[in-house]
C-alpha positions in Angstrom: -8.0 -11.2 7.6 -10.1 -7.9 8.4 -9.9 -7.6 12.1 -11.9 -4.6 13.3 -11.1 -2.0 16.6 -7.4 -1.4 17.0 -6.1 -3.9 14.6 -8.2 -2.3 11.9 -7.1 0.8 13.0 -3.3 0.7 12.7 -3.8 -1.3 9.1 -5.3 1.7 8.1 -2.9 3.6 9.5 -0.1 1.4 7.9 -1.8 1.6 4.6 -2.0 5.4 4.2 1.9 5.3 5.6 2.7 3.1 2.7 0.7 5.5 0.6 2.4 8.5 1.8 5.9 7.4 1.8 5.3 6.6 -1.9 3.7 9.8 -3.0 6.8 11.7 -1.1 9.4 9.5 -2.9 7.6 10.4 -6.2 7.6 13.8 -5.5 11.5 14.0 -4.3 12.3 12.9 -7.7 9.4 15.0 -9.5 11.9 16.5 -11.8 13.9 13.4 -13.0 10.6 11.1 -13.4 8.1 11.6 -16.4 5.0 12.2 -15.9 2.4 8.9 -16.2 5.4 7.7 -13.3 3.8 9.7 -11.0 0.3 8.4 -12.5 0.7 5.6 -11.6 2.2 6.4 -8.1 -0.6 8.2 -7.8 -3.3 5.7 -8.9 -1.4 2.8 -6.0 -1.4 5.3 -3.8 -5.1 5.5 -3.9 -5.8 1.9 -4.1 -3.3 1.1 -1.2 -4.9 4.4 0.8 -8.6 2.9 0.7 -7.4 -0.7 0.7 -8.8 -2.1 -3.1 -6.9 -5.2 -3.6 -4.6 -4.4 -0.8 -1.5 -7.6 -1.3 -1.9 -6.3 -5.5 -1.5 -2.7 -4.3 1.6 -2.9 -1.8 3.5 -5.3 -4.0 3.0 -2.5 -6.5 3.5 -0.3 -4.5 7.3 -1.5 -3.3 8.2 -2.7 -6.8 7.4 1.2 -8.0 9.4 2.3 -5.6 12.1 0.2 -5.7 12.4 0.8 -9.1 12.4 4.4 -9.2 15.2 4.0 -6.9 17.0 1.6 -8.8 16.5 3.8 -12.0 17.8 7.0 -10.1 20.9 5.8 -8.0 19.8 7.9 -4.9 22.3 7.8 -2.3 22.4 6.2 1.4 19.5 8.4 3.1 17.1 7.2 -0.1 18.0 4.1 0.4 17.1 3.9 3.9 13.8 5.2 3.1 13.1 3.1 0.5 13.8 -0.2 2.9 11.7 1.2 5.4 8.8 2.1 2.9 9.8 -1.9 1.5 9.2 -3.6 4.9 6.2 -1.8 6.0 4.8 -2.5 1.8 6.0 -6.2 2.2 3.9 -6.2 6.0 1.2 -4.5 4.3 0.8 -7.0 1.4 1.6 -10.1 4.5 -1.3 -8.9 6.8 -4.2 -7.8 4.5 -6.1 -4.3 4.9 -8.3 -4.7 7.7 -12.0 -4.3 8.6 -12.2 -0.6 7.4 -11.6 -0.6 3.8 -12.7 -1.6 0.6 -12.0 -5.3 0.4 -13.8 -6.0 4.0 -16.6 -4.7 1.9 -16.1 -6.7 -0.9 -14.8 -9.9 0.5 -15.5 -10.0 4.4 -17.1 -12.0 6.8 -20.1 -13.1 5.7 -23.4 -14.4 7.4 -23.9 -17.5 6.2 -27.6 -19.2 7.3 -28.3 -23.0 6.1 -31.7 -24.1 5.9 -33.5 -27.0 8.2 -32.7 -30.1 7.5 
């Protein structure tokens, strides 16, 4: 679930890709969306970026976004950007954050020492 080296490495990369890609669709449409919208982009962008509940953050993450595209009717180019930003969100949420973020910290492998018998 938190592999370190080069695993851990591109799931961080993936995670600030899945923040990215949402903050950019947020602020294509900064004109159309109110404002706690982008709040709240803003605050799963974050979460996702530094990997705090990671499978929480992506699925919120993807269900933001597919919803601000839903509510907007963008056309074809939008839409391939938003299943691109929902497959790598749905991979995110599949394959955890990795050794180097918050939930490793939280949550990781642990030493675990029994006493003598």
């Amino acid at each position: 679930m938190f592999p370190p080296g080069l695993p851990g490495l591109a799931l961080l990369l993936l995670r600030l890709s899945v923040a990215a890609a949402l903050l950019l669709g947020d602020y294509t449409h900064a004109d159309a969306l109110a404002g706690w919208v982008h709040a709240v982009a803003i605050v799963i962008s974050f979460g996702v970026s530094v990997g705090y509940l990671t499978p929480v953050a992506a699925t919120a993450a993807l269900l933001h976004h597919a919803l601000v595209w839903l509510a907007l009717g963008s056309g074809v180019e939008a839409g391939a950007v938003t299943i691109v930003l929902s497959l790598d969100a749905l991979a995110l949420a599949l394959l955890g954050p990795g050794a180097y973020s918050v939930d490793s910290r939280r949550f990781g492998r642990r030493l675990v020492v029994l006493p003598p018998p």
